[in-house]
FIMAR-656294 format. One record per residue: residue number from 1; x, y negated, z negated of N, C-alpha, C in turn. Coordinates in steps of 0.02 Angstrom, whole numbers, plus 50000, padded with zeros to 5 digits. Example, Ala and Ser with C-alpha at 12.3 -4.5 7.8 and 13.67 -1.06 7.14 Angstrom:
2
@nr=1&nX=50660&nY=50284&nZ=49610&caX=50615&caY=50225&caZ=49610&cX=50660&cY=50165&cZ=49610
@nr=2&nX=50642&nY=50112&nZ=49646&caX=50684&caY=50053&caZ=49643&cX=50645&cY=49998&cZ=49606
//
This chain:
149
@nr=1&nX=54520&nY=45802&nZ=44138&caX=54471&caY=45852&caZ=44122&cX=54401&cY=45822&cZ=44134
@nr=2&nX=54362&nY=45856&nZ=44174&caX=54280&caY=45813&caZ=44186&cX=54253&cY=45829&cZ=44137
@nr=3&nX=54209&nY=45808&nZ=44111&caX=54167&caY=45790&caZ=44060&cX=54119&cY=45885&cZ=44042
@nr=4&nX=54114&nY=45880&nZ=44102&caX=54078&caY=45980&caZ=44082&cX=54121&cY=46012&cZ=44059
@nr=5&nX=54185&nY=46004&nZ=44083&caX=54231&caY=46053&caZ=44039&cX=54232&cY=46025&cZ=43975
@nr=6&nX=54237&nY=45953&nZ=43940&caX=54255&caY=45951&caZ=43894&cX=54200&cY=45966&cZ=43861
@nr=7&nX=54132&nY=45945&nZ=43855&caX=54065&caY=45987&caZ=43833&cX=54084&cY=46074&cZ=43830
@nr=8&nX=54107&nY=46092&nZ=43873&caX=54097&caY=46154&caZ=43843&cX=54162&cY=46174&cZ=43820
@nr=9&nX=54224&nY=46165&nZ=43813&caX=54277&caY=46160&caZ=43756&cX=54257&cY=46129&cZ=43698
@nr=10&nX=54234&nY=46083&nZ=43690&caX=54196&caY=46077&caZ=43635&cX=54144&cY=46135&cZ=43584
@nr=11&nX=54107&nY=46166&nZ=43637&caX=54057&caY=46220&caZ=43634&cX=54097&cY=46255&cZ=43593
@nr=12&nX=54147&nY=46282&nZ=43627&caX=54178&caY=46368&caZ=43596&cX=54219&cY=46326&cZ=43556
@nr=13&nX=54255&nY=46283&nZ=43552&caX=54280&caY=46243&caZ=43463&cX=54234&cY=46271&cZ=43408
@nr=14&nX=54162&nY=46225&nZ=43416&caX=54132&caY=46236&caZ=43381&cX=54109&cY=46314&cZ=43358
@nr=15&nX=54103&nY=46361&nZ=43415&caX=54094&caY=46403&caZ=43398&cX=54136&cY=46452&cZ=43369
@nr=16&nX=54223&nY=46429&nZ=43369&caX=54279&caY=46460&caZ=43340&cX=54266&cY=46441&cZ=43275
@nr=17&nX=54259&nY=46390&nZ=43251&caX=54251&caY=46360&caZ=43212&cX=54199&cY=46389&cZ=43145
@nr=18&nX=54126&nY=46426&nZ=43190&caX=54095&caY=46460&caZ=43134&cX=54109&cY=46543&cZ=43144
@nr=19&nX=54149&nY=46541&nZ=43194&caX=54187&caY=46617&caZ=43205&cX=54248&cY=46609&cZ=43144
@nr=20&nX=54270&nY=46570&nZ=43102&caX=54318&caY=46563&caZ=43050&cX=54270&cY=46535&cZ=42995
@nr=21&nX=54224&nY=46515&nZ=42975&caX=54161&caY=46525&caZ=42904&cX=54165&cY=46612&cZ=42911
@nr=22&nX=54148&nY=46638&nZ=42963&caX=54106&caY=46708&caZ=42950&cX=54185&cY=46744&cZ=42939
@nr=23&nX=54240&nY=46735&nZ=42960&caX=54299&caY=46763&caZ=42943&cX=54301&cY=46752&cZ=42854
@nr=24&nX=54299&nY=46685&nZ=42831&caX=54306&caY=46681&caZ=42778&cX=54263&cY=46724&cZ=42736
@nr=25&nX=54197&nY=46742&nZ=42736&caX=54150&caY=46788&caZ=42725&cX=54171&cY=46853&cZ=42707
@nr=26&nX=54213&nY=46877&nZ=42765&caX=54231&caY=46936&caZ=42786&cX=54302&cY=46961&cZ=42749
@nr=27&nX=54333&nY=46894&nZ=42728&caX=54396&caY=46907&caZ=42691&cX=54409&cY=46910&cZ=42615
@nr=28&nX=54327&nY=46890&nZ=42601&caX=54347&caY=46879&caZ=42533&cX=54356&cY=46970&cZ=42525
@nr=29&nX=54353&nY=46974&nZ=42419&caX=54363&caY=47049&caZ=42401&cX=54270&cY=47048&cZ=42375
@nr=30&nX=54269&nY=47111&nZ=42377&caX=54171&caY=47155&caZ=42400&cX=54168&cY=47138&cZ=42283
@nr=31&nX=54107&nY=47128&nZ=42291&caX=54063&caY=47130&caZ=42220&cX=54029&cY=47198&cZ=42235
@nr=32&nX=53987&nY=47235&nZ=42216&caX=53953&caY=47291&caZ=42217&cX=53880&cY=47268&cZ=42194
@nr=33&nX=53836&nY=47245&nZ=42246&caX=53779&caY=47237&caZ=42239&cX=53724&cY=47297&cZ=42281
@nr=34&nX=53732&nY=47277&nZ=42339&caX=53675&caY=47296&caZ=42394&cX=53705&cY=47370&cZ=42402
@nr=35&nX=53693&nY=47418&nZ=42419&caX=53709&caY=47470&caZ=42479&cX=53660&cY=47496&cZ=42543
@nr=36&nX=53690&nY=47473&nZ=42577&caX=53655&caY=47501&caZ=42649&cX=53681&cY=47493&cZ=42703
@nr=37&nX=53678&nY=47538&nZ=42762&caX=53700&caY=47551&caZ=42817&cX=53744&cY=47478&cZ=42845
@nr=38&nX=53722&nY=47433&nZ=42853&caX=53728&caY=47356&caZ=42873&cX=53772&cY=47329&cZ=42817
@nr=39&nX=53775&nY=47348&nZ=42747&caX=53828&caY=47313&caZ=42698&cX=53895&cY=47354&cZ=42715
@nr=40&nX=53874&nY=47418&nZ=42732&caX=53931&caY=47472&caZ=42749&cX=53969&cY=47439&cZ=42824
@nr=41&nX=53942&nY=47421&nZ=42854&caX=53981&caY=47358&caZ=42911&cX=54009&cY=47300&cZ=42903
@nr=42&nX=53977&nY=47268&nZ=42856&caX=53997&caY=47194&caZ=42835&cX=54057&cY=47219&cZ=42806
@nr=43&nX=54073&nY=47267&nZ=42757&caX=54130&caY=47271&caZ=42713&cX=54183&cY=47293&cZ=42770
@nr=44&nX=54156&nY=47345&nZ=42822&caX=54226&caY=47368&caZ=42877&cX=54248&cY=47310&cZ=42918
@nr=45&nX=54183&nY=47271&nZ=42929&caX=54219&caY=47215&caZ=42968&cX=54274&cY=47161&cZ=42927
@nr=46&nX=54243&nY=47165&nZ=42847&caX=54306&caY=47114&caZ=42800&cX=54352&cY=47158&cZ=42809
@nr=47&nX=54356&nY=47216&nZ=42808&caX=54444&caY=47249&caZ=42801&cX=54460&cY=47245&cZ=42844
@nr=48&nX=54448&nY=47212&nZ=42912&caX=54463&caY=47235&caZ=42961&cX=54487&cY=47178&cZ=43003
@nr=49&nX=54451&nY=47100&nZ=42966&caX=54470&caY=47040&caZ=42973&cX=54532&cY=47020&cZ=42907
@nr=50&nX=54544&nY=47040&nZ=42863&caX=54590&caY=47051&caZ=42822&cX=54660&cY=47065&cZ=42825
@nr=51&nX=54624&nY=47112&nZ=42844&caX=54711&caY=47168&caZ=42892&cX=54727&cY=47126&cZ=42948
@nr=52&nX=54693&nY=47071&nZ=42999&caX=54715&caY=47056&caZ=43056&cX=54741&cY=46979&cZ=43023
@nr=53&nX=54696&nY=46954&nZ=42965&caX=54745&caY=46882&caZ=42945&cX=54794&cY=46891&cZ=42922
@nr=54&nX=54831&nY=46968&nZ=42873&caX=54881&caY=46976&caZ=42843&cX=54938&cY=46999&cZ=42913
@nr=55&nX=54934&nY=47019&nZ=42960&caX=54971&caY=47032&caZ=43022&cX=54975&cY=46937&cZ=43045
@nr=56&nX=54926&nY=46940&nZ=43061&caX=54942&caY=46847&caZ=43064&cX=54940&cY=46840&cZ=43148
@nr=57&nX=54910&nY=46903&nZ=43180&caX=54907&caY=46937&caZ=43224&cX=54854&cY=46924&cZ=43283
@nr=58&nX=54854&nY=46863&nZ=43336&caX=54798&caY=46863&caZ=43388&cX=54779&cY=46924&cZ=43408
@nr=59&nX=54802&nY=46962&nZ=43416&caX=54784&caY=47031&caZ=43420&cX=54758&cY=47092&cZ=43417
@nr=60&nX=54760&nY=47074&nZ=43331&caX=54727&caY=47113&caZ=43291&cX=54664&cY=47070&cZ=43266
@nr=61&nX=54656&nY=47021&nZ=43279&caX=54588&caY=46974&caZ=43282&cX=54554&cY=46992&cZ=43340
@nr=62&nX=54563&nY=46981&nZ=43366&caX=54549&caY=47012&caZ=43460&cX=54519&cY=47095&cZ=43444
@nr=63&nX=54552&nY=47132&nZ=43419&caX=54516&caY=47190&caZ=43397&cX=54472&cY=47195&cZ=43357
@nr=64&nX=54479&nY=47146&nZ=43299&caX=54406&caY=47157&caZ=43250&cX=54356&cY=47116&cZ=43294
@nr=65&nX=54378&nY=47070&nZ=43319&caX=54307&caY=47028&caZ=43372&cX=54291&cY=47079&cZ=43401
@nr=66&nX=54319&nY=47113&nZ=43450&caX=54263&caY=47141&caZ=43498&cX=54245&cY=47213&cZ=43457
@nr=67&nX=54241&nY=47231&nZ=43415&caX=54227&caY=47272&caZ=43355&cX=54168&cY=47262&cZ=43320
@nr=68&nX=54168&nY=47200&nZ=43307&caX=54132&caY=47212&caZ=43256&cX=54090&cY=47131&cZ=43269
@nr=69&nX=54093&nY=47081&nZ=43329&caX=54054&caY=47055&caZ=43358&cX=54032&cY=47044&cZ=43447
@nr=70&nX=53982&nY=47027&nZ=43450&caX=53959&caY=47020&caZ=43517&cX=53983&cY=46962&cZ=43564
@nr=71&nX=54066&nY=46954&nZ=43567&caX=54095&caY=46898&caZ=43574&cX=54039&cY=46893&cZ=43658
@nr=72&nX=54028&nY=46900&nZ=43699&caX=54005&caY=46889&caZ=43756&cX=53933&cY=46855&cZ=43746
@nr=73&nX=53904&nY=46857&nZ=43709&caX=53820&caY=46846&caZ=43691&cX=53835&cY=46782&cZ=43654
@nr=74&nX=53902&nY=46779&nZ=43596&caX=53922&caY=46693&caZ=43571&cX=53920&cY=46683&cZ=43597
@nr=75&nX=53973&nY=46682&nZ=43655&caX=54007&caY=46616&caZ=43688&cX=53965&cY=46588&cZ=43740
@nr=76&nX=53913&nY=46643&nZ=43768&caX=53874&caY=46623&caZ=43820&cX=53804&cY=46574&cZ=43776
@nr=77&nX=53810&nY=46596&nZ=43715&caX=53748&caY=46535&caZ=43665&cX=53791&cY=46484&cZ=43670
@nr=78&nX=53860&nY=46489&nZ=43662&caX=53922&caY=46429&caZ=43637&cX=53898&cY=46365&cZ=43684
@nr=79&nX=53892&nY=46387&nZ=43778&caX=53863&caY=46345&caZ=43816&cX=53810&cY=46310&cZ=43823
@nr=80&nX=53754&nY=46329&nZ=43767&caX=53713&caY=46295&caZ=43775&cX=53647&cY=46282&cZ=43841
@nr=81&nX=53645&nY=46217&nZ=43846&caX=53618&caY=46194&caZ=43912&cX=53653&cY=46213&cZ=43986
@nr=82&nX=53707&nY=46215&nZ=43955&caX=53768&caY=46216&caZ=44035&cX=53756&cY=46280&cZ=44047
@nr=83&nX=53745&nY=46328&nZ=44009&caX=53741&caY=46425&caZ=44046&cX=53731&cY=46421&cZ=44091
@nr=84&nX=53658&nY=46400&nZ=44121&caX=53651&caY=46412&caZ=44194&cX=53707&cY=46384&cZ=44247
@nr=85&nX=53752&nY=46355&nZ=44237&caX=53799&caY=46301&caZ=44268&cX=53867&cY=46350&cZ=44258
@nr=86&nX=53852&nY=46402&nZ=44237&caX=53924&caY=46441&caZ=44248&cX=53914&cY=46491&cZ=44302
@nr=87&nX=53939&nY=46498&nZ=44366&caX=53933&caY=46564&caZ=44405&cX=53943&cY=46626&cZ=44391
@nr=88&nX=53890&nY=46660&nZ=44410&caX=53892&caY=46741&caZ=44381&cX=53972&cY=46785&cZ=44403
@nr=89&nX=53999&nY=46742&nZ=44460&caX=54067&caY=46767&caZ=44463&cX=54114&cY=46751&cZ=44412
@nr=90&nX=54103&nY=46728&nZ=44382&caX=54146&caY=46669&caZ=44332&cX=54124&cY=46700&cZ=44269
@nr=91&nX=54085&nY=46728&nZ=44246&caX=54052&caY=46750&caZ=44188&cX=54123&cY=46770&cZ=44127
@nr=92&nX=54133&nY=46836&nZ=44176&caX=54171&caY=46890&caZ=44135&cX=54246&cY=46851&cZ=44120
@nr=93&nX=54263&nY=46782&nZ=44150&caX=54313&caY=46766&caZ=44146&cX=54295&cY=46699&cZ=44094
@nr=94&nX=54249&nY=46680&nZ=44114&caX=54230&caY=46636&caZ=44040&cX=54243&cY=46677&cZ=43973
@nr=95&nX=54213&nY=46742&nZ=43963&caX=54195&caY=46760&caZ=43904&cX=54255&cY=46792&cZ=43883
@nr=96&nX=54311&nY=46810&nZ=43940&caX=54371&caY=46833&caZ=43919&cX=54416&cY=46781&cZ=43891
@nr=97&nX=54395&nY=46715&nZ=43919&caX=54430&caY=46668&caZ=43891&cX=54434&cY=46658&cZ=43806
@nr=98&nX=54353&nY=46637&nZ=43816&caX=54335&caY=46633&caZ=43743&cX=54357&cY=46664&cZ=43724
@nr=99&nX=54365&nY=46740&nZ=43724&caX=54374&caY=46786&caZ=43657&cX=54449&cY=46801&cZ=43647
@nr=100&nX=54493&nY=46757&nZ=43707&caX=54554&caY=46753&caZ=43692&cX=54567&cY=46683&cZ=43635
@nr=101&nX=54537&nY=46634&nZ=43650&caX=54545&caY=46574&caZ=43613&cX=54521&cY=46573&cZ=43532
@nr=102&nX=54462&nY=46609&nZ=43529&caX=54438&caY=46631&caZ=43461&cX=54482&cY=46658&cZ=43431
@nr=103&nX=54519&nY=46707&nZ=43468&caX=54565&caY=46762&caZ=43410&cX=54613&cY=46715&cZ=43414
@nr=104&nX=54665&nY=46660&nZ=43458&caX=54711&caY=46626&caZ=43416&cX=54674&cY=46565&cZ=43397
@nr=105&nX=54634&nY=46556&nZ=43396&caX=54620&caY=46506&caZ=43341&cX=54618&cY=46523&cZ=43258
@nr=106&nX=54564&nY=46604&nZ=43260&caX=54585&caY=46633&caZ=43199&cX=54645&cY=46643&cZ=43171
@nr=107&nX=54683&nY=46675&nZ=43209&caX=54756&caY=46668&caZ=43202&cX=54811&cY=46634&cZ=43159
@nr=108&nX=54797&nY=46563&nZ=43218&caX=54823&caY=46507&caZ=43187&cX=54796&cY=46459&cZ=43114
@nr=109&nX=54750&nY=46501&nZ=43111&caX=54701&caY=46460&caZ=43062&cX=54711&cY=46528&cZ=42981
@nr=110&nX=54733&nY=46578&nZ=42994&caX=54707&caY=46633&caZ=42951&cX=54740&cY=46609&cZ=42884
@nr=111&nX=54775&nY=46561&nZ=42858&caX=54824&caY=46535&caZ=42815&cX=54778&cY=46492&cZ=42761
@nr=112&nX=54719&nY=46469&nZ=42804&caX=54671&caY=46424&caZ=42775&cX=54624&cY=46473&cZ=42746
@nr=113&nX=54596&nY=46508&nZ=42739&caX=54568&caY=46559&caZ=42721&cX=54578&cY=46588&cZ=42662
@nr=114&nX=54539&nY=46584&nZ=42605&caX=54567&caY=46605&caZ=42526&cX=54544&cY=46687&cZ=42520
@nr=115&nX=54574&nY=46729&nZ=42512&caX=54554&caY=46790&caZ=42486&cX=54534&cY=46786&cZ=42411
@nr=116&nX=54554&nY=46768&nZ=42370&caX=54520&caY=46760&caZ=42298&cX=54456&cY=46767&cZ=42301
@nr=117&nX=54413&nY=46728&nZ=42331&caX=54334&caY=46731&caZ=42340&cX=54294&cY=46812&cZ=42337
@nr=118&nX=54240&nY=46792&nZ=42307&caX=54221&caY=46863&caZ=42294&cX=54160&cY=46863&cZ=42325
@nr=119&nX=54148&nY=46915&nZ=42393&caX=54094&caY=46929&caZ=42390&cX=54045&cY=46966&cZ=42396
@nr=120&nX=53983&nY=46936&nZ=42380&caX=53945&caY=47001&caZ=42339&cX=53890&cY=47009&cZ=42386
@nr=121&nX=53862&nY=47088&nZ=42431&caX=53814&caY=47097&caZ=42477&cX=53732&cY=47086&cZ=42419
@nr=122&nX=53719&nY=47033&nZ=42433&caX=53656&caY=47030&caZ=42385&cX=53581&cY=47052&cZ=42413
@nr=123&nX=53585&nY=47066&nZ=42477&caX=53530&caY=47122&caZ=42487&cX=53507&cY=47144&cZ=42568
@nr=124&nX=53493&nY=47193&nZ=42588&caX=53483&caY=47231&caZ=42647&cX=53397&cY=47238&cZ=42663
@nr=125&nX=53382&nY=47220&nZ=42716&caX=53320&caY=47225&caZ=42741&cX=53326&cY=47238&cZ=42814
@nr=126&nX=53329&nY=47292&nZ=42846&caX=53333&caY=47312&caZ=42905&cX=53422&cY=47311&cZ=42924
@nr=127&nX=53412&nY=47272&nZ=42973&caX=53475&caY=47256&caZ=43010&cX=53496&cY=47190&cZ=42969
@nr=128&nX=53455&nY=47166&nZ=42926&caX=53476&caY=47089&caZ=42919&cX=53517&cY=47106&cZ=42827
@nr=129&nX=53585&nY=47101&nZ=42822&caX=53619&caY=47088&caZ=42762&cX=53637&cY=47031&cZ=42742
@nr=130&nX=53606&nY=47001&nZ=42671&caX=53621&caY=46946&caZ=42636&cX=53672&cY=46953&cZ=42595
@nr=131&nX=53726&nY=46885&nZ=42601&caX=53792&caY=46901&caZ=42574&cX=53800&cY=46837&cZ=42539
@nr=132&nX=53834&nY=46821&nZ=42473&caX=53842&caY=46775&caZ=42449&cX=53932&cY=46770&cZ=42434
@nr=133&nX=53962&nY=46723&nZ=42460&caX=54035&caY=46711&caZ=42428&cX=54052&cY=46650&cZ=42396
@nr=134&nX=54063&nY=46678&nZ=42327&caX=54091&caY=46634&caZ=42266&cX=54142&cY=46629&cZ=42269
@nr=135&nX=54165&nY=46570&nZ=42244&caX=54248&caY=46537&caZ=42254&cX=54243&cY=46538&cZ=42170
@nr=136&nX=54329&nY=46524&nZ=42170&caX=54346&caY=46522&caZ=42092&cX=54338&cY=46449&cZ=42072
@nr=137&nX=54295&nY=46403&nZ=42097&caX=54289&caY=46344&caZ=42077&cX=54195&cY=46346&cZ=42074
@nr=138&nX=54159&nY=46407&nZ=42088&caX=54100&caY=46429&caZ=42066&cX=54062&cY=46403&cZ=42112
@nr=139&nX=54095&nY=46372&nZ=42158&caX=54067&caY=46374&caZ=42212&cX=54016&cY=46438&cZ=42245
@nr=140&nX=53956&nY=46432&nZ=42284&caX=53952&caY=46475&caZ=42317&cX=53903&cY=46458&cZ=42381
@nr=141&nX=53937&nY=46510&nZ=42422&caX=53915&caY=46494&caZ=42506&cX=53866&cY=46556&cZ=42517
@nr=142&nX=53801&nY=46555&nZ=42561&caX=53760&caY=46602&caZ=42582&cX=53766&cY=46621&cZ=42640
@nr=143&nX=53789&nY=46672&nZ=42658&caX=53764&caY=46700&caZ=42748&cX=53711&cY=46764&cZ=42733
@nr=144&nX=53667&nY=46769&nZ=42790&caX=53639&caY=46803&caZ=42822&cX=53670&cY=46835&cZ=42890
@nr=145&nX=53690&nY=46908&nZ=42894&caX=53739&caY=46922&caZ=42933&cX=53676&cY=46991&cZ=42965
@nr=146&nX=53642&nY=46996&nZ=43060&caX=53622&caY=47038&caZ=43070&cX=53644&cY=47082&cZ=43104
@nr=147&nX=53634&nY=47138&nZ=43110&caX=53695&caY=47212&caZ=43121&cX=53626&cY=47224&cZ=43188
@nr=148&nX=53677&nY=47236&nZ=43251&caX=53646&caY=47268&caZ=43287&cX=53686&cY=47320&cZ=43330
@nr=149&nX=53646&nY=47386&nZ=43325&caX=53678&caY=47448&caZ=43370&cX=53736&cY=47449&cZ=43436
//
């Protein structure tokens, strides 16, 4: 494997990688804080990443990705420096890759993932929803998740 490929297998690792934080996000069960248009997404996308870890299903991961993210706009940040170094013929088959490898990575990974976690939309300002998920060890993790049309 030359070294560009492994740089950018590396890339979309990493970026599977926070493509399964934002799953975890998405899986915990909803608190009732925020309401707005953008919390009303965050919660369809958890049922929707939920339903595809309980199928256990590349598949049904593959459907909530291209649903409910911009897998083509990751994976092409995933590259980094190298973007320009991918041919525009090559594009649509890069990004099909990725978004095949993301969903079995989720997949294979959906077991690691605690549903217990609770979380709570703690507030809406435009497109941009703030989400907090507490673990039963009181833990808690912050995302900022932005919703676009």
């Amino acid at each position: 494997m030359t070294d560009k490929r492994k740089i950018v297998m590396k890339s979309i690792q990493a970026f599977a990688t926070l493509a399964g934080f934002a799953f975890a996000i998405y899986s915990a069960t909803f608190a009732h804080a925020a309401t707005c248009a953008g919390a009303d997404t965050v919660r369809n996308a958890a049922s929707a990443f939920l339903a595809a870890a309980r199928s256990g299903s590349s598949a049904a991961f593959g459907s909530a990705l291209s649903r409910y993210t911009n897998v083509e706009a990751l994976s092409l940040f995933a590259l980094g420096k190298y973007r320009s170094d991918l041919p525009p013929a090559r594009r649509a088959e890069y990004v099909r890759n990725a978004h095949r490898y993301i969903s079995q990575f989720l997949a294979e990974n959906a077991g690691r993932f605690k549903s217990g976690s609770q979380l709570t939309i703690g507030s809406c300002k435009g497109n941009l929803v703030t989400t907090s998920l507490g673990g039963g060890s009181g833990a808690c993790r912050a995302a900022a998740l932005r919703m676009y049309a």
